[in-house]
Each structure stands twice: as C-alpha cells, then as structure tokens.
N, C-alpha and C positions, 0 to 999 in steps of 0.2 A: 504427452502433456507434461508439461513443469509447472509448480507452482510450491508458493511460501507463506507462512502466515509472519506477522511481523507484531510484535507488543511493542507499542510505543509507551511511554510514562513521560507525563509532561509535568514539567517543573512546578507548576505550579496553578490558579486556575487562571489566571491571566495568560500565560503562555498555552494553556488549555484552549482557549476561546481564541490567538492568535491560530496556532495549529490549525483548527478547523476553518479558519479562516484560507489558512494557505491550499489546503486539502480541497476547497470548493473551488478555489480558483486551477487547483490542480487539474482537478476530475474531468470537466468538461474535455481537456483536449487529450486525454487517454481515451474518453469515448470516441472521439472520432476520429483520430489521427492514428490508432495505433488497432488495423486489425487482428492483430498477432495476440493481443491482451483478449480472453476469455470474459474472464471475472474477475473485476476490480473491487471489490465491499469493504467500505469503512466502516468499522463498529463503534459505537460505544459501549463500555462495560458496567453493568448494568452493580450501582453500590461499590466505584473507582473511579470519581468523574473524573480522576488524569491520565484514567488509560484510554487508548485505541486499540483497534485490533483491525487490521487490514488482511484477508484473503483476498490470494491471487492466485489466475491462475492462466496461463500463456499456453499458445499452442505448441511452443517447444521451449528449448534453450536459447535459440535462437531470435524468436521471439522477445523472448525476456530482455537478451543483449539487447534488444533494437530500441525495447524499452528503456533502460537504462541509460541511450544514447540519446534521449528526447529533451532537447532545448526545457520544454517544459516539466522533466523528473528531474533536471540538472539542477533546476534551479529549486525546485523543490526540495532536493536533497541538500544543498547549502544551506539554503533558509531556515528546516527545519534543526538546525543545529542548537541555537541557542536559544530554541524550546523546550528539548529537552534532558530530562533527567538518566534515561535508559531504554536502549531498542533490543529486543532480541529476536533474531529470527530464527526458526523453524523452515527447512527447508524440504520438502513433502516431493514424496514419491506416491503416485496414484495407482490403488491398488481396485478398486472397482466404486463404481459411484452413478445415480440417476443425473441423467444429461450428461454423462462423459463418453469417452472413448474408453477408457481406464478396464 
C-alpha cells in the first residue's frame, strides 16, 4: 500500500471556494476511473477555512503513477495552481491500520 497526506493553503477565501469547486469536479472520476486509488478524503480543517487536507491512499506505487497520469488529476494539478498559497506533502509508509493490508 502507498499513500500521502497533502496540506493545501489556499490564497485566499475566494480561491477557497474555487478549489473546492475544482476538487468536486475532480473526485467523481477518481471514483470510478481509477481502481488502483483506495482512499481519496478531502478534508476541511476545522478553525483554517484555507486549508485542505487530502489522504490518500493507492494499492501500490504503481497505482499512484496511473493516478498521476489521469487526463483528469492533470488537469487538476494545473488549475489548482493559481489557488494556491502552499502545498506540503507528507509521504506515509503503512505500518499497521483497520481496513488495510498494512
């Protein structure tokens, strides 16, 4: 199993409300175009309304690449550019967990 958590910080609350916009339009076709993707969770941070927090979590490495190769993460990943302020990812090795392999 591979997976990443990712903090996004969005410029501002306009590009707040853009983001989530792009993220719904996102989501649907990770659900069903991409059996390799696990778990996909967009969070809100609850007292930070310009952060996100997305866990993920893919059945391998290979996985994840197929992800990253999808017409619709492509385009996600350009667009969300000039929303935001700061991304940092966390890249997670599974060490034991309910519902995993791990």
């Amino acid at each position: 199993m591979f997976g990443l958590m990712v903090r996004f910080t969005c410029k501002d609350e306009a590009s707040a409300g853009a983001f989530d916009q792009l993220v719904s339009e996102t989501i649907g076709k990770i659900e069903t175009q991409e059996p390799g993707t696990l778990v996909y969770a967009v969070h809100k941070v609850d007292g930070q309304p310009l952060q996100r927090i997305f866990y993920e979590l893919y059945r391998d490495r290979a996985a994840f690449d197929a992800h990253e190769e999808q017409e619709h993460v492509k385009r996600f990943l350009g667009a969300r550019e000039e929303l935001l302020a700061s991304v940092v990812v966390d890249w997670l090795d599974l060490q034991v967990g309910k519902g995993t392999t791990g």
